[in-house]
C-alpha positions as CSV (number, residue, x, y, z in Angstrom):
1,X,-52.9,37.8,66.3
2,X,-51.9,36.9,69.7
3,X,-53.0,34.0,71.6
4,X,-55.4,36.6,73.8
5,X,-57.8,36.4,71.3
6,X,-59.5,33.1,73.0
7,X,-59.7,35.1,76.0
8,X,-63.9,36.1,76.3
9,X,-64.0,40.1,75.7
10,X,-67.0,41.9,78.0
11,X,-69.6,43.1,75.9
12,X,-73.7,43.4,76.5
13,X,-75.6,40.4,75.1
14,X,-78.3,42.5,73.8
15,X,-75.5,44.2,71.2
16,X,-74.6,43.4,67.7
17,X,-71.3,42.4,68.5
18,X,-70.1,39.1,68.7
19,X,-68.3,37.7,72.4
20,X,-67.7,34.6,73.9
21,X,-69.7,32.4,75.2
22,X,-68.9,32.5,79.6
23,X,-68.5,28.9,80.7
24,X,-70.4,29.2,83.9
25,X,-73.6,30.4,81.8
26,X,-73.4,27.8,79.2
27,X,-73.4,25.4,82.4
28,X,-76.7,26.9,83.2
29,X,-78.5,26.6,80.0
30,X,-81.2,23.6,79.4
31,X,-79.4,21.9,76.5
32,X,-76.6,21.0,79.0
33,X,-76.9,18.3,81.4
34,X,-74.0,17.6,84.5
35,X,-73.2,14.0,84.4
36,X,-70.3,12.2,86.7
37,X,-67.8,10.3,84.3
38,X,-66.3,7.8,87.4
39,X,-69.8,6.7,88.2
40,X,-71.3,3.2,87.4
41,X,-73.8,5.0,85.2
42,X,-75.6,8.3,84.0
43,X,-78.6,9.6,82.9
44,X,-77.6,11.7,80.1
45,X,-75.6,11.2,77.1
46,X,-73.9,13.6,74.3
47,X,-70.9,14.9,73.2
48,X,-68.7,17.1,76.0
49,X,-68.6,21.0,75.7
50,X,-67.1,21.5,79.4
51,X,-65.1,18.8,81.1
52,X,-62.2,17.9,83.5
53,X,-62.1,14.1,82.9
54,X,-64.4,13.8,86.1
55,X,-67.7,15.5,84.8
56,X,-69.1,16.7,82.1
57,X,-71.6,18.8,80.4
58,X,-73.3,17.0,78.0
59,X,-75.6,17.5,75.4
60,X,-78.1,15.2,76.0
61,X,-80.7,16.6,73.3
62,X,-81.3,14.8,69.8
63,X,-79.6,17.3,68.1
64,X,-76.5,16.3,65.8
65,X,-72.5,17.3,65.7
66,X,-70.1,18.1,63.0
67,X,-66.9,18.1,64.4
68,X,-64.1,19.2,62.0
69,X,-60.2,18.8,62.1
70,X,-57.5,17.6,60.4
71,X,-55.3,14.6,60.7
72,X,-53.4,14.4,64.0
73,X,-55.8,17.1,65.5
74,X,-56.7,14.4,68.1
75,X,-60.7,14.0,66.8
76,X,-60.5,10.5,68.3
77,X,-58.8,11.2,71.5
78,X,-60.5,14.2,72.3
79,X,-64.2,13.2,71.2
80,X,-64.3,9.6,69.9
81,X,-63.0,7.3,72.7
82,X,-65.0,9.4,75.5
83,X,-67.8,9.7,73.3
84,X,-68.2,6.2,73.1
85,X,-67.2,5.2,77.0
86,X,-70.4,8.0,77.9
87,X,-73.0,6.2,75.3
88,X,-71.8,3.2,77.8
89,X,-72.6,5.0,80.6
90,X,-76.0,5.9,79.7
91,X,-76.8,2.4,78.1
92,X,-77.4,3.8,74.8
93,X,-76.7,2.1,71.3
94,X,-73.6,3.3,69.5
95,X,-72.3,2.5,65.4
96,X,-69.1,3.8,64.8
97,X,-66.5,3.5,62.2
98,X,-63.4,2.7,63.4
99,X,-60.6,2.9,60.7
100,X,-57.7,2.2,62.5
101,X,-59.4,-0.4,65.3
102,X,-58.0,2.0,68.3
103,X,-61.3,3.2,69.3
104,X,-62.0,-1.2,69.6
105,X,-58.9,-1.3,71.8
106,X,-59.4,2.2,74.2
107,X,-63.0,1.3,74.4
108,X,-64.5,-2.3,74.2
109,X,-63.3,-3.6,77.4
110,X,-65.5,-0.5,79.3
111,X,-68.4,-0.9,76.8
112,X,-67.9,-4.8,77.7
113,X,-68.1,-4.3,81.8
114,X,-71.1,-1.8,81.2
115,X,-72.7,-4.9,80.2
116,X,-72.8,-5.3,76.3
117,X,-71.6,-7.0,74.0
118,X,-69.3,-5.7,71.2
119,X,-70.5,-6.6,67.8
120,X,-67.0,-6.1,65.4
121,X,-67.2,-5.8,61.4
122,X,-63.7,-6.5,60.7
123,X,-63.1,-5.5,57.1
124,X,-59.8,-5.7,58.2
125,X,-59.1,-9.2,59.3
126,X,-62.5,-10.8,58.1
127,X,-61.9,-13.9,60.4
128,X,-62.5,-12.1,63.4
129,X,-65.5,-10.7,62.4
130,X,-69.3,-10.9,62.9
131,X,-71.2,-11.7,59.5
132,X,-73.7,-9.6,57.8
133,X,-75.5,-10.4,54.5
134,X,-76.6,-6.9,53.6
135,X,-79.3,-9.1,50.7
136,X,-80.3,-10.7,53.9
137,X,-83.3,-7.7,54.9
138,X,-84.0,-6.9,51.5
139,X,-84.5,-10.6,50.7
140,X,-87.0,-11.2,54.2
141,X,-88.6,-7.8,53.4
142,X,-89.5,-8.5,49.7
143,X,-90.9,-12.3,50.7
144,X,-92.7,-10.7,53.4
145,X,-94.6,-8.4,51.2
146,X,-92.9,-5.0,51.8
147,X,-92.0,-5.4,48.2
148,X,-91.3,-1.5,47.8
149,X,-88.9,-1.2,50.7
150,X,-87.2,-4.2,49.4
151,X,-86.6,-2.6,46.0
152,X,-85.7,0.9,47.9
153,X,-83.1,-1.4,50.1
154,X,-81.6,-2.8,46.9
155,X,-81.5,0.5,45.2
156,X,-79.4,1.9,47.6
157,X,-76.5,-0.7,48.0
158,X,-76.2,-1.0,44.3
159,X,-76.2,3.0,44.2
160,X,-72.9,3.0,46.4
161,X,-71.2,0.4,44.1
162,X,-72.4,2.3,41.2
163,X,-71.1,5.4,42.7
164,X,-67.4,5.3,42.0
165,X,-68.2,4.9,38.0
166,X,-70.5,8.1,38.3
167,X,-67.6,9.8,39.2
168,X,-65.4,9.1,36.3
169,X,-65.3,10.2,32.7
170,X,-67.5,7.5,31.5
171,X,-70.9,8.4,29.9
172,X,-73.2,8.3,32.1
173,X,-76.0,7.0,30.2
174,X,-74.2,3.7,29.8
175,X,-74.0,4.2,33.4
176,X,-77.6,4.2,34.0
177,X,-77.9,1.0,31.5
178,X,-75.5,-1.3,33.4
179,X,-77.3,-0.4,36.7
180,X,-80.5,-1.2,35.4
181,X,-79.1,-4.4,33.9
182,X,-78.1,-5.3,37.6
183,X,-80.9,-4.3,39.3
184,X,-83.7,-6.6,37.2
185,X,-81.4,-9.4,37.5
186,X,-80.8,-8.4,41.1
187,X,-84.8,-8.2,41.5
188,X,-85.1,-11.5,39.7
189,X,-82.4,-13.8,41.9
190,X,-84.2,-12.1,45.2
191,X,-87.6,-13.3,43.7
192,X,-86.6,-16.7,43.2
193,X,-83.6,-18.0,45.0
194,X,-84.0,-19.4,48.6
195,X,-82.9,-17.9,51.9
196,X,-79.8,-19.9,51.7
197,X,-78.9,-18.9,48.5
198,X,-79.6,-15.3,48.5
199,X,-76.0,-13.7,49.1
200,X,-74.0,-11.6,47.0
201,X,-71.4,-14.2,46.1
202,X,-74.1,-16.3,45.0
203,X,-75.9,-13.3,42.6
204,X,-72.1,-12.4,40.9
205,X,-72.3,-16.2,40.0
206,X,-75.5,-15.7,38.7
207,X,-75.2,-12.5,37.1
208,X,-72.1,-13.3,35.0
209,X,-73.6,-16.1,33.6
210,X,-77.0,-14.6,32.7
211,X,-75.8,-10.7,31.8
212,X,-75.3,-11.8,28.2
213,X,-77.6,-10.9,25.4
214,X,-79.0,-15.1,24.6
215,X,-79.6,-15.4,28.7
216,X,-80.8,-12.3,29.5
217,X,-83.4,-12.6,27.1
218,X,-84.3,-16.0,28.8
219,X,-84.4,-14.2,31.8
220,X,-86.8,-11.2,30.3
221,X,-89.2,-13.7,28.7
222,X,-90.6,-14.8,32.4
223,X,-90.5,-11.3,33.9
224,X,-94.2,-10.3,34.0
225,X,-94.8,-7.1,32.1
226,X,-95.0,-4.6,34.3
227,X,-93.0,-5.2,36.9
228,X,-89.8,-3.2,38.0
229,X,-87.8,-6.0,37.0
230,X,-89.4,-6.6,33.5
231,X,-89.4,-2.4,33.1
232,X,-85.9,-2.3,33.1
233,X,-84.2,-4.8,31.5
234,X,-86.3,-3.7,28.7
235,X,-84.6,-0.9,29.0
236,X,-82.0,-2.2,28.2
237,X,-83.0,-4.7,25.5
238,X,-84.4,-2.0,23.6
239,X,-81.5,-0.4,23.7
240,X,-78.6,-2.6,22.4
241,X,-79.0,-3.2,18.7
242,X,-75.5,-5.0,18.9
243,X,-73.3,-8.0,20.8
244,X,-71.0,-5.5,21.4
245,X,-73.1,-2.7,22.7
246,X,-74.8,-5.4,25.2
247,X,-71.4,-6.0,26.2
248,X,-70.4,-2.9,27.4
249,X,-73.5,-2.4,29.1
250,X,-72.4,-5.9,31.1
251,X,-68.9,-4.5,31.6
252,X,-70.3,-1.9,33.0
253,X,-72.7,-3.4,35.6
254,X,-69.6,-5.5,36.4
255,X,-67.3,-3.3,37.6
256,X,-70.3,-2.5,40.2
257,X,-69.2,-6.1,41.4
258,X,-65.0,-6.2,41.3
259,X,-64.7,-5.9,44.7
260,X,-66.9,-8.4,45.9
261,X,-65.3,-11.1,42.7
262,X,-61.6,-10.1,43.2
263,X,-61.9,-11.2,47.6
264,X,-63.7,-14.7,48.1
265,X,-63.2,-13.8,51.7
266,X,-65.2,-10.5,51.4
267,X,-68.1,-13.0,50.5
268,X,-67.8,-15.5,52.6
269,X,-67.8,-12.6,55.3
270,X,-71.1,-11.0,53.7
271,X,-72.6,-14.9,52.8
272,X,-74.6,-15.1,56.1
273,X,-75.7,-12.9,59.1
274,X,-74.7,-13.2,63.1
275,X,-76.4,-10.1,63.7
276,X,-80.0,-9.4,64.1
277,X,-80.1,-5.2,63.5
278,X,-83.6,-5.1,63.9
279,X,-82.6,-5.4,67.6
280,X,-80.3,-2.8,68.0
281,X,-82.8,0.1,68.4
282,X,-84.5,-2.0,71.3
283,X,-81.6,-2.9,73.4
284,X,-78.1,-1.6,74.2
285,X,-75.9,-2.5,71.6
286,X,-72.2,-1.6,70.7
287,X,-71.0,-2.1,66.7
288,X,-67.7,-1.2,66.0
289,X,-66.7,-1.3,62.2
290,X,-63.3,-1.4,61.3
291,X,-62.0,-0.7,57.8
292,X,-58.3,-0.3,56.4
293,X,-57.4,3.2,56.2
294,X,-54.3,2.9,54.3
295,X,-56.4,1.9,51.3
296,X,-59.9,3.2,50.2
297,X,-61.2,-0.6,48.5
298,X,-63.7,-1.4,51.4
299,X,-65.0,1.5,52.7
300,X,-68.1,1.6,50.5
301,X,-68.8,-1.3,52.6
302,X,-69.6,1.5,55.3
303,X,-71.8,3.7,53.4
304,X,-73.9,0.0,53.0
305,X,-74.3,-1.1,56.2
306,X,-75.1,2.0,57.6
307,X,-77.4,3.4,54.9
308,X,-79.3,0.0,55.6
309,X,-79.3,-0.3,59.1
310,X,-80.5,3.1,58.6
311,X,-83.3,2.4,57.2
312,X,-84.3,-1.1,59.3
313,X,-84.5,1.4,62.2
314,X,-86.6,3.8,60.6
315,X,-88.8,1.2,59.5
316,X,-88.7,0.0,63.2
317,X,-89.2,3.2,64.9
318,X,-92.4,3.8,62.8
319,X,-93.7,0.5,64.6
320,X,-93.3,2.1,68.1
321,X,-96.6,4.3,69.7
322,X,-94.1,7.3,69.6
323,X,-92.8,6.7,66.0
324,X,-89.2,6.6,68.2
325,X,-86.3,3.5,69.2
326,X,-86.7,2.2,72.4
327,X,-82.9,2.6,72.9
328,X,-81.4,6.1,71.6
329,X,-79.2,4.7,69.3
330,X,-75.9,7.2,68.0
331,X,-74.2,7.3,65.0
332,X,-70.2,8.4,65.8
333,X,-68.7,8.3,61.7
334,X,-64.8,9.3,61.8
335,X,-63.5,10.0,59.1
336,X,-67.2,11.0,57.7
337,X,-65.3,12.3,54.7
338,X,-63.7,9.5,53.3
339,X,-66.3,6.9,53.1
340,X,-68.3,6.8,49.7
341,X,-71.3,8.8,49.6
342,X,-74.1,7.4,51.6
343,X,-77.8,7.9,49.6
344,X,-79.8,10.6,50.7
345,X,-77.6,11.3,53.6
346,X,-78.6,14.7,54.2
347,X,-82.3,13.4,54.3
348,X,-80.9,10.9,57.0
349,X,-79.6,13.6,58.8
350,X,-83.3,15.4,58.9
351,X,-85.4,12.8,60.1
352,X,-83.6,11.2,62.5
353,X,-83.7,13.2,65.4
354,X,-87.6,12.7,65.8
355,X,-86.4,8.6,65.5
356,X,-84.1,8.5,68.4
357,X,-81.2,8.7,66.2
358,X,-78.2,11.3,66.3
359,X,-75.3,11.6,64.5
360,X,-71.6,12.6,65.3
361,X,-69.8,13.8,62.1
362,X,-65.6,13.1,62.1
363,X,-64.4,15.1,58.9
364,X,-61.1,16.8,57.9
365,X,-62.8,19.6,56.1
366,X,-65.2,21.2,54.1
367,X,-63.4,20.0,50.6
368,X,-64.1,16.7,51.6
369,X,-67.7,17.3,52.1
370,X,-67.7,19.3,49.3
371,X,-66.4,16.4,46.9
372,X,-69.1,13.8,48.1
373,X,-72.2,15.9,48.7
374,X,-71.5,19.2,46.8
375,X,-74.4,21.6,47.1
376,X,-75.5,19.5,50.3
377,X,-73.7,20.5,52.5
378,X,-75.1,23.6,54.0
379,X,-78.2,20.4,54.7
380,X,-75.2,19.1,57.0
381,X,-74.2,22.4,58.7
382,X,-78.2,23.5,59.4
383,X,-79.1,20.4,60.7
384,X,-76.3,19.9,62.7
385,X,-76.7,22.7,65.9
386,X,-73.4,21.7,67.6
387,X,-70.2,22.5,64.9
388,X,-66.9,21.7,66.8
389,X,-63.3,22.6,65.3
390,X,-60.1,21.6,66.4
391,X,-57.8,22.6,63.7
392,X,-57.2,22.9,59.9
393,X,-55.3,25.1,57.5
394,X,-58.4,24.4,54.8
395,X,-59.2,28.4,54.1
396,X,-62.8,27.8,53.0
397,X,-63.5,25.8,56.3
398,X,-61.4,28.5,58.6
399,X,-63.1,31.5,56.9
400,X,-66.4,30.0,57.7
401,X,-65.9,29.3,61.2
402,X,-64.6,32.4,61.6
403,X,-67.7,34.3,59.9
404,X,-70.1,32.2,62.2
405,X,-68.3,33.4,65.5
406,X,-69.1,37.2,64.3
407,X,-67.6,40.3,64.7
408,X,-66.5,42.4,67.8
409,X,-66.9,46.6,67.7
410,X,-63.6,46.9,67.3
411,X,-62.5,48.0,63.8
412,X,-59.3,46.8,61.6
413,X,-58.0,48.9,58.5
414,X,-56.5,46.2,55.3
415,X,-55.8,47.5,52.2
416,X,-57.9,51.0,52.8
417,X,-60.9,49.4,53.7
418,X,-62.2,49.4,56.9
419,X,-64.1,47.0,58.6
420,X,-65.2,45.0,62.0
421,X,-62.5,42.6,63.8
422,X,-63.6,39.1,63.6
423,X,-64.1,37.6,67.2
424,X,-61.8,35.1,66.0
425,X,-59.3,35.4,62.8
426,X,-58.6,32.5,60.7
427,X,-55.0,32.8,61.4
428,X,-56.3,32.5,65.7
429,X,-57.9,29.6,64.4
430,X,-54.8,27.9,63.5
431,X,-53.1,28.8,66.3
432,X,-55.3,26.9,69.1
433,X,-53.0,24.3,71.3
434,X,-52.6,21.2,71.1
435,X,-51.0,20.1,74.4
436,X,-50.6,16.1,75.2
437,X,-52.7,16.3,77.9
438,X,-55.6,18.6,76.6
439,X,-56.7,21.0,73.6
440,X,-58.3,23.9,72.6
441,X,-61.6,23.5,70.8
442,X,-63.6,26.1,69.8
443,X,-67.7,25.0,70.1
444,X,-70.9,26.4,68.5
445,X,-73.6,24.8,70.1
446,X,-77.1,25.3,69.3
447,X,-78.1,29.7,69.7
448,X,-75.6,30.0,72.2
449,X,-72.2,32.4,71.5
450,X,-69.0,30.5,70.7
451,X,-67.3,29.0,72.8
452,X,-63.3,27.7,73.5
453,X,-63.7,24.7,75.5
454,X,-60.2,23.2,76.9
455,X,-60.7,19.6,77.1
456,X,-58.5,16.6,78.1
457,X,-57.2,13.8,76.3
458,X,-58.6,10.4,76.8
459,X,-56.2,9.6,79.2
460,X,-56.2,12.4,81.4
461,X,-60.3,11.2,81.9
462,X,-61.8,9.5,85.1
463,X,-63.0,6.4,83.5
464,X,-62.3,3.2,85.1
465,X,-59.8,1.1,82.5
466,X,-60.0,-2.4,81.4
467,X,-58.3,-4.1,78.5
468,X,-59.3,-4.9,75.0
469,X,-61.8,-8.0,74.8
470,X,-60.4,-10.3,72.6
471,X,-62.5,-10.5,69.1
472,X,-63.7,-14.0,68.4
473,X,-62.3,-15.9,65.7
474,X,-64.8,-16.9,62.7
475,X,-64.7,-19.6,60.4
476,X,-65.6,-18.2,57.3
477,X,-68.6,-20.7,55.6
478,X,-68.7,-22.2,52.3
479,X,-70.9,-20.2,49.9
480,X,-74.5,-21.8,48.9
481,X,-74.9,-20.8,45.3
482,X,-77.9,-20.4,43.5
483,X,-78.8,-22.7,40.0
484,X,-80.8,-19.8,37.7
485,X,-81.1,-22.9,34.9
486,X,-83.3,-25.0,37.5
487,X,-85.4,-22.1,38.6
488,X,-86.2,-21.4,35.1
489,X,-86.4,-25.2,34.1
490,X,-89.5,-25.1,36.9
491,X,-91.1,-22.4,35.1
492,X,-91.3,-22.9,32.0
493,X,-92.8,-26.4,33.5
494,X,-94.8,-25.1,36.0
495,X,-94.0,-26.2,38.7
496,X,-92.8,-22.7,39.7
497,X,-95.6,-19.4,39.3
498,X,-94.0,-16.3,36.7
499,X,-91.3,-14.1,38.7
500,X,-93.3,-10.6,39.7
501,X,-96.6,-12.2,39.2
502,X,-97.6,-11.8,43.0
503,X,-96.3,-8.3,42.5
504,X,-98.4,-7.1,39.3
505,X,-101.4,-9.2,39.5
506,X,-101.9,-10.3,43.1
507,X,-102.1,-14.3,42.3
508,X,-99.8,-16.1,41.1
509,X,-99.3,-16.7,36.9
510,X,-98.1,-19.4,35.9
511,X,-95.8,-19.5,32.0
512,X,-98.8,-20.0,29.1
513,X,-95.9,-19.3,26.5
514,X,-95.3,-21.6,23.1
515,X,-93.4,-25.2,24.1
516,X,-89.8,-24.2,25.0
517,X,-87.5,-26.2,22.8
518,X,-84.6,-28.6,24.1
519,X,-81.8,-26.6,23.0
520,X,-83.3,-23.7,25.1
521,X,-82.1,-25.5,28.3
522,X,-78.7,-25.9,27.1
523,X,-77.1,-23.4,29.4
């Protein structure tokens, strides 16, 4: 197929046959706002379909983008770095993952003179870093009340460390044992540890010590019956008729942890929090998140913080009169496809547009969708109204693109059979340039016909440049561990109520058991 086939063919709209989209209509249509890139500021934000590097139509509507192409297709150049310079512009709230810390580097000094100021997760080099104790919510929620959320909150980040195992060969119904091992002793160190104490350096202490079967029946004796705690660890005490069996069941729930035992610097690092997220939805704020991309150990750490921030926002939004963020905040995820599963991510992706909350989806492929989210994925695709593709040689993911661009009146004979000419072939698809100074892209946005935008590279844009700010340097703190032998020393003589009681009964319970004997508190 020659390279004429991006060329837009004349045919009626009202036919059946597929054409492309003409540039100076989409300009026209309501979705699309004009904004001026060299300005100080603009009222509109979104990702561009038509630009020169001086304006641009934007999407400016809550709708989300899946933009697909593989490595070295420029994803970053092309869409990242002027994605996040326009957010800027329009004073909006931005998260994005940044595996290789270039979009930190093109960026942050433009974000900076736009008046934020950058907020860096370095997985990378974790003393230049901001903190974040991801028990930190779930701990202030819980003693606040919003016991449910709290639990929901916790649910979640031990889902993504549980993940990895679900995918292996093990069985997964010691799987579901060791998970509900961690999350009643998880539940019980957020019930009774202090603020101070509640990190996740402090739990692995905690749970290593007390995931046998003599201490976590010490544990289970205080839980009040009924509570999610107390409902499964029984689970899990009923289950184990052996040492050994309980022991596999810890060495199970364990694993969940190796990340977090094997890097005293990860913890130190996730021991405290610098950053109030809560507040990220109500003024303009700029996170960058940069994770090693040569190795895959840390980037469940992704899927966490932004499954919980997530949800803080939601839970936020809900407070507002119109059930929306103050501050449109905009989710750009490259490399989408190689960061754990995030929990109920397709979910996310529905009810966030009424929030306030888009997203902007950097993936290689389909496969890689494929192998997180399996029969999800079409949830991605429908809810995402502008799909972008720059290049690939994945067949499933050309085929489909191709299929969604239609079919022109002309006819093609293969094999004996006849049948329509796509508007664009799969082979076209591969053939789109790739100059250094621009690209071919080929957009479907919203209703509207395809479209081959030709946009430029980040350099070749009119955005004023600045250099780099310079991360600040952290001192990572020493880690305040939590004592499980005093807290349970103070129930058993009441000077502390029963773990859960507030949650079961409403009042607080205090331990009516038998006289505990010495040797009981020889931990």
């Amino acid at each position: 197929m020659s390279r004429q086939i991006i060329k837009r063919e004349s045919f009626y709209r009202d036919s059946n046959y597929a054409e492309w989209a003409d540039p100076e209509d989409l300009k026209k249509i309501s979705t699309l706002t004009k904004i001026h890139l060299t300005e100080k500021e603009c009222n509109a934000t979104g990702f561009p379909i038509i630009s020169d590097g001086y304006t641009a139509y934007v999407d400016n509507s809550d709708t989300h983008t899946l933009i697909f192409g593989n490595t070295g297709s420029k994803k970053t150049r092309l869409f990242g770095m002027p994605l996040i310079n326009i957010f800027a512009l329009g004073g909006e709230s931005f998260i994005v993952t940044d595996p290789k810390g270039e979009l930190y580097a093109k960026t942050s000094g433009f974000v900076a003179s736009k008046g934020y100021k950058p907020i860096v997760l370095n997985f990378r080099t974790m003393t230049q870093s901001a903190m974040w104790n991801p028990l930190l919510i779930p701990y202030q929620l819980y003693h606040n009340g919003e016991v449910d959320e709290a639990i929901s909150m916790l649910n979640d980040f031990l889902s993504v460390l549980a993940a990895p195992q679900r995918k292996g060969k093990q069985d997964p119904y010691w799987i579901d044992l060791g998970y509900s091992l961690a999350l009643s002793l998880m539940l019980f160190f957020i019930e009774t540890a202090t603020m101070e104490e509640a990190n996740i350096n402090s739990f692995i202490n905690f749970f290593t010590t007390y995931s046998s079967p003599e201490n976590a029946e010490k544990i289970a004796k205080v839980m009040v019956e009924g509570s999610v705690a107390s409902l499964n660890i029984k689970a899990v005490m009923t289950t184990v008729s052996a040492e050994k069996t309980f022991g596999n069941i810890a060495s199970t729930a364990a694993s969940m942890f190796n990340q977090f035992i094997i890097q005293k610097s990860l913890c130190q690092l996730l021991s405290k929090s610098s950053i109030d997220l809560r507040q990220i939805g109500k003024e303009k704020s700029a996170v960058y998140i940069i994770v090693p991309d040569e190795k895959d150990t840390l980037h469940f750490m992704v899927s966490i913080f932004v499954k919980q921030i997530y949800e803080i926002l939601i839970s936020e939004a809900q407070k507002e009169n119109k059930k929306r963020l103050p501050v449109r905040l905009n989710f750009l995820l490259d490399e989408f496809g190689n960061i754990p599963t995030i929990p109920n991510m397709p979910s996310m992706i529905t009810a966030a547009r009424s929030r306030n909350i888009r997203f902007f989806l950097m993936t290689q492929g389909i496969f890689q969708l494929n192998k997180k989210y399996k029969n999800e994925v079409e949830t991605f695709i429908g809810n995402c109204d502008n799909l972008v593709f720059l290049s690939s040689k994945e067949p499933a993911l050309l085929k489909m693109i191709s299929d969604l661009c239609g079919y022109t009146n002309k006819e093609r004979i293969e094999d004996g059979i006849t049948s329509k000419e796509p508007l664009i072939t799969t082979f076209g698809l591969q053939s789109l340039s790739k100059e250094w100074d621009k690209s071919e892209v080929l957009i479907k946005h919203c209703r509207e016909l395809p479209f081959m935008s030709v946009l430029p590279d980040i350099d070749w844009y009119g955005f004023e440049t600045y250099p780099p700010i310079d991360m600040d340097n952290t001192v990572l703190p020493e880690i305040t561990l939590y004592n499980a032998a005093n807290v349970l020393s103070e129930i058993y003589d009441h000077k502390r109520p029963l773990p859960f009681s507030m949650e079961v009964y409403g009042e607080a319970k205090f331990y009516e058991g038998p006289k505990i004997d010495a040797d009981f508190y020889d931990w």
